[in-house]
C-alpha positions as CSV (number, residue, x, y, z in Angstrom):
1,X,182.6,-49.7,56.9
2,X,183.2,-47.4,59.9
3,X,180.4,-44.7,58.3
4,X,178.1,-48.2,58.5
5,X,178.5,-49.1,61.8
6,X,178.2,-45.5,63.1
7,X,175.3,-45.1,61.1
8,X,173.9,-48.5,63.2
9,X,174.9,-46.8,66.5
10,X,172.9,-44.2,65.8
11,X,170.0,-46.2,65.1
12,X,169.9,-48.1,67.9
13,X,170.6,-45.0,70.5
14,X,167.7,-43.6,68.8
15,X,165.5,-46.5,69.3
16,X,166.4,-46.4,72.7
17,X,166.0,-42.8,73.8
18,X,162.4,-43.4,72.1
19,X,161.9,-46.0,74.4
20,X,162.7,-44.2,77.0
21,X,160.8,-41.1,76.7
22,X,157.8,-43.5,76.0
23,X,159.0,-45.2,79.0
24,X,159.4,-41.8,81.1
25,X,155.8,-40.4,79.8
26,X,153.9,-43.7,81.4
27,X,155.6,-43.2,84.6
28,X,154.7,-40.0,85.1
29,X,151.8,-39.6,87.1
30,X,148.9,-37.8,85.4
31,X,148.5,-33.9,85.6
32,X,145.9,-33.2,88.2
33,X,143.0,-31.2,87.6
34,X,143.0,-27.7,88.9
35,X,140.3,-27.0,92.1
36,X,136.6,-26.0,91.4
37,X,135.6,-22.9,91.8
38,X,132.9,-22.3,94.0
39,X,129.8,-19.7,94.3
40,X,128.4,-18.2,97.3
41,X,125.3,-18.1,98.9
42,X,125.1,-16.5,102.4
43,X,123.0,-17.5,104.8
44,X,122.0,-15.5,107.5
45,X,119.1,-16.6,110.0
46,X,116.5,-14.0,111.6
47,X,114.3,-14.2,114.4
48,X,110.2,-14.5,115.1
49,X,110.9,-10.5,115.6
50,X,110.8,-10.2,111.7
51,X,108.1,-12.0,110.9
52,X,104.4,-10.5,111.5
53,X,101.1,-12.2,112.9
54,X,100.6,-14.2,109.9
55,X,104.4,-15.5,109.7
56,X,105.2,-13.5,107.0
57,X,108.2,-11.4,106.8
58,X,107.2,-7.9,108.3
59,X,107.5,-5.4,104.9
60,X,110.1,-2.9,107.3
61,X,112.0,-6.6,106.8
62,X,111.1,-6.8,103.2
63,X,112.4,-3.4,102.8
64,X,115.3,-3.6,104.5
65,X,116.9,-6.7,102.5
66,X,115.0,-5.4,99.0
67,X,112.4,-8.2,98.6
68,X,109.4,-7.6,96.7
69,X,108.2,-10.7,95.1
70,X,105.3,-12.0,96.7
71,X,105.2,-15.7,98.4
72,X,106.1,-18.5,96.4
73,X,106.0,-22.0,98.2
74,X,108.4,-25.1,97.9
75,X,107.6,-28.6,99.2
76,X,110.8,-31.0,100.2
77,X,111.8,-33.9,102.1
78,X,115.1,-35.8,102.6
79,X,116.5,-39.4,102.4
80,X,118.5,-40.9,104.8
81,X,118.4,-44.1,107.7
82,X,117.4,-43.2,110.7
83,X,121.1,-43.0,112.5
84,X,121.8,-40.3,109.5
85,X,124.1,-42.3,107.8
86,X,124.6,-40.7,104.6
87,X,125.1,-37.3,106.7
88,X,128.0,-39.1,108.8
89,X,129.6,-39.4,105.2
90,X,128.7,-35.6,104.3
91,X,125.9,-36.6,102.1
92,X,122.1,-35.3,101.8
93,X,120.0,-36.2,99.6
94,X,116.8,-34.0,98.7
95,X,113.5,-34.4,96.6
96,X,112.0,-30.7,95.9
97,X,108.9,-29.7,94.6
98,X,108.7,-26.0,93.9
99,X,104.9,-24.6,92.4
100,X,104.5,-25.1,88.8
101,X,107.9,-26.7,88.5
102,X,109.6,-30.6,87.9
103,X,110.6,-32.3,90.9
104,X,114.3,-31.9,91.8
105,X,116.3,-34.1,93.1
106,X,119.1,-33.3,94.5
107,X,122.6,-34.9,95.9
108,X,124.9,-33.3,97.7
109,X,128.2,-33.7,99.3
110,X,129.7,-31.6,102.3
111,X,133.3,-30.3,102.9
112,X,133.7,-28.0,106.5
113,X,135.4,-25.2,106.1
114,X,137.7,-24.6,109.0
115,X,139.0,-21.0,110.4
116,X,137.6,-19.5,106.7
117,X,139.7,-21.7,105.0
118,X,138.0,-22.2,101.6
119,X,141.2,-22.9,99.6
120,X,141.8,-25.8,102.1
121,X,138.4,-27.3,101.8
122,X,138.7,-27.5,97.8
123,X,141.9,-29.0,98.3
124,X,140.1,-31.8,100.6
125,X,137.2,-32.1,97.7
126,X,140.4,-32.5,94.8
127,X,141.5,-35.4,97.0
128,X,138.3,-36.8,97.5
129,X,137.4,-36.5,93.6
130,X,135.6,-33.1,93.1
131,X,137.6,-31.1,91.1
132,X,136.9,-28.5,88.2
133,X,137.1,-31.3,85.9
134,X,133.4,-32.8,87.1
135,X,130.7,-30.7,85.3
136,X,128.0,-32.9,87.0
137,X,128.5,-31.3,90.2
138,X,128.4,-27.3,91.2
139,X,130.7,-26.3,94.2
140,X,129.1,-23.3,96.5
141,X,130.4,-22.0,99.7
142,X,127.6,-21.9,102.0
143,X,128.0,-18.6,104.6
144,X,126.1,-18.7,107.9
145,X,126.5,-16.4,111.1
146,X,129.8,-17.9,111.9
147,X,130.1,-21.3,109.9
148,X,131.1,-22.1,106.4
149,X,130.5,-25.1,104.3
150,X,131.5,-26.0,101.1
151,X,129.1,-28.5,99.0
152,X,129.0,-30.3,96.2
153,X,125.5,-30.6,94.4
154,X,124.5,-32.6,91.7
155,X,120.8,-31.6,90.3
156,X,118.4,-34.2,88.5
157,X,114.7,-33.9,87.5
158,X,111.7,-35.8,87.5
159,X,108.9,-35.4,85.9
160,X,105.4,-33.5,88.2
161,X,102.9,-34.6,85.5
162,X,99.6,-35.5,88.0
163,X,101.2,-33.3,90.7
164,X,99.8,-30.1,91.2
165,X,101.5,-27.4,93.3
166,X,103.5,-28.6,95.3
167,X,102.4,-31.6,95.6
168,X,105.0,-34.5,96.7
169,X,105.0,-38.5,96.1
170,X,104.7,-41.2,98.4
171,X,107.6,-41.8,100.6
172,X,108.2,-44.9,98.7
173,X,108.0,-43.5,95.4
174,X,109.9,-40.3,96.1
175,X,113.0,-43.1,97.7
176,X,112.4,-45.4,94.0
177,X,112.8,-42.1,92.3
178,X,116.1,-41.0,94.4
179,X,117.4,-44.4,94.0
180,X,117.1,-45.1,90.8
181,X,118.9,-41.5,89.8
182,X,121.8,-41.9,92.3
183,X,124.9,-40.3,90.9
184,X,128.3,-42.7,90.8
185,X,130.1,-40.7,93.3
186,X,127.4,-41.5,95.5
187,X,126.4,-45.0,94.7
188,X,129.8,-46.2,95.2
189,X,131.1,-44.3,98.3
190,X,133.4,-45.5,100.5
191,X,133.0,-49.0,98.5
192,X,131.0,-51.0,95.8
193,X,127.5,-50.1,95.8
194,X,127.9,-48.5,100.0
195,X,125.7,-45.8,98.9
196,X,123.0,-47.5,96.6
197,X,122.1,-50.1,99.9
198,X,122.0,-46.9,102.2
199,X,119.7,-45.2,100.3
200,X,117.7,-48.3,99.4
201,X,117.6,-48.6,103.2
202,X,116.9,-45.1,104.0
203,X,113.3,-43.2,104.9
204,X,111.7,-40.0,104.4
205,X,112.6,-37.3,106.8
206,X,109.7,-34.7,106.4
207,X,107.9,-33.9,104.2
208,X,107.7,-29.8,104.9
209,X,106.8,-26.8,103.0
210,X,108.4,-23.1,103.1
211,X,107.2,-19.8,102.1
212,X,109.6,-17.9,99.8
213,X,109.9,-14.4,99.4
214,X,112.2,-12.9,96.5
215,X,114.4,-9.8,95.9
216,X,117.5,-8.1,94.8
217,X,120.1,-6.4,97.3
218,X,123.4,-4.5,97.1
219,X,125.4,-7.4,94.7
220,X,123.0,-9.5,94.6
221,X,120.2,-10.4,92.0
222,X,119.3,-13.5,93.7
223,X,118.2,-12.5,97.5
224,X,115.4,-14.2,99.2
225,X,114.0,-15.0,102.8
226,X,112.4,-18.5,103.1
227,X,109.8,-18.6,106.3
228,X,109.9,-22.8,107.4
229,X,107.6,-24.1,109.6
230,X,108.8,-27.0,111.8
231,X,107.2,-29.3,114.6
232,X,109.0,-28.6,117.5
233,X,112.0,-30.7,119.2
234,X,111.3,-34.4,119.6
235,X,108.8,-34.3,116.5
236,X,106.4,-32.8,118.6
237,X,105.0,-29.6,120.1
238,X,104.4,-26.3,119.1
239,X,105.5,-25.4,115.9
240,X,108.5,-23.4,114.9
241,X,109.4,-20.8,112.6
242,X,113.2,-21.1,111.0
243,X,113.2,-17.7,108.7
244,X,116.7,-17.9,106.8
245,X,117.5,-14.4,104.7
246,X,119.9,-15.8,101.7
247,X,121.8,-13.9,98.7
248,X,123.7,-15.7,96.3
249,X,126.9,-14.3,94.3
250,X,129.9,-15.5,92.6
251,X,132.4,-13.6,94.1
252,X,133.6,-14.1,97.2
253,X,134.6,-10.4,97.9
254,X,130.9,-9.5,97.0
255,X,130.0,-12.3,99.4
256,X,131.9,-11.0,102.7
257,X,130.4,-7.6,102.2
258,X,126.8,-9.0,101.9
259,X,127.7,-11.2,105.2
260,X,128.6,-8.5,106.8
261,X,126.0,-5.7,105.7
262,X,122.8,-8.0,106.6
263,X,124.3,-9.4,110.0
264,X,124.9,-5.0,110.3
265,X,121.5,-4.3,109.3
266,X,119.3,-7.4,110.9
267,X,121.1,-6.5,114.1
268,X,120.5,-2.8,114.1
269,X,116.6,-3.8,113.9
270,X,116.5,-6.6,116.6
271,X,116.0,-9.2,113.9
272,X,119.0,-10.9,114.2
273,X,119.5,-14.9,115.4
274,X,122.9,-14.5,116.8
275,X,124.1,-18.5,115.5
276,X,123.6,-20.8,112.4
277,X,120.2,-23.4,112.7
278,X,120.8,-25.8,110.0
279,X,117.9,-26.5,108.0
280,X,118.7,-29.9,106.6
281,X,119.6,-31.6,110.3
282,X,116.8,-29.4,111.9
283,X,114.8,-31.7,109.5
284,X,116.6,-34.7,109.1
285,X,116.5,-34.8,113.3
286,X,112.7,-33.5,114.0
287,X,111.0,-35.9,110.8
């Protein structure tokens, strides 16, 4: 009798610690997933100094920053209302057409980076939802003269059939197309649906079309300079040259040494612009 009822015991302290643990494991909160890792692309502007009479990079420029493919041009505009209010939110959203390629659309999210403090601005992104776990968005570290920004970019494609070179849609088709592909993150910002009724609501800022020269130089495989004529402040005027010299790498130490090489070299020749002009707001604000 005694070996029965210890025999009960034990069953029912079993039962319990199983409960328990099950209990235990549902109260846990959920492991959280690790920070993405970002890319590099610095981002160094250069003045009207480096460009010759026909706005073209001058080839002691070329040179200089190994470039030696010959122009290639992109057409893009951006989305947005006109008091910018997917930027107030650290959004742009982009619709590229490069020569002989499919339209890109492309939606990105902003992080600042404050004092160089990358770790802290992926720690910002985990909170808001951008971690290493999301494979439909790529994290790069965007490295001007003195400013650093970390984004978030998710990339769709459209189709260019009946396009040729680099051609772009209608405002309102280009906004249909945008609209229709919105990511979730996006679409639902903030609130239900916040970002599907601002884009719906939004315009076209631009379109414009660059000039884009490529290269290789030190780390990088991937170094270009993209000449961007602009109408002038207000919308109007004379028009303006933004020429932005860029490499891309995915290490950050490869990344410093490239910053600090090109702002070395570019200054050494009188072709450096001492400051960061943003492209995206230069348009977003002139268009």
């Amino acid at each position: 009798m005694p070996s029965m009822l210890m025999t009960r015991r034990a069953a029912s302290t079993a039962v319990a610690l199983s409960a328990a643990l099950v209990l235990a494991a549902q109260a846990a909160p959920a492991q959280a997933a690790s920070n993405a890792v970002p890319t590099y692309e610095v981002k160094i502007n250069l003045t009207s100094a480096a460009l010759d009479s026909a706005h073209a990079p001058l080839a002691a420029v070329k040179s200089a920053f190994g470039i030696t493919g010959s122009a290639s041009s992109r057409s893009y505009a951006y989305y947005d209302t006109d008091a910018q209010a997917l930027g107030a939110q650290g959004w742009d959203v982009r619709l590229r057409h490069k020569s002989g390629k499919d339209f890109e659309e492309t939606y990105k999210k902003r992080f600042p980076v404050t004092g160089g403090d990358i770790d802290a601005a992926l720690d910002a992104a985990n909170d808001a939802g951008f971690d290493s776990g999301d494979t439909n968005y790529d994290a790069e570290v965007d490295w001007g003269y003195s400013k650093q920004t970390l984004s978030f970019s998710n990339e769709k494609s459209h189709s260019a059939s009946g396009y040729s070179g680099t051609a772009m849609p209608t405002a309102a088709t280009g906004l249909g197309w945008v609209v229709k592909d919105i990511p979730g993150k996006l679409a639902d910002w903030g609130s239900d649906g916040w970002g599907t009724g601002v884009l719906k609501a939004s315009r076209i800022h631009g379109p414009v079309t660059s000039s884009v020269y490529a290269g290789a130089w030190e780390s990088s495989d991937d170094a270009s300079i993209e000449v961007l004529p602009v109408v002038g402040a207000g919308g109007t005027g004379t028009t303006e040259y933004i020429v932005e010299l860029s490499f891309k790498t995915d290490s950050y130490s490869d990344a410093a040494q490239l910053h600090a090489d090109a702002i070395s070299v570019a200054d050494a020749h009188g072709w450096l612009y001492k400051g960061d002009i943003l492209k995206t707001q230069t348009i977003l604000d002139r268009y």
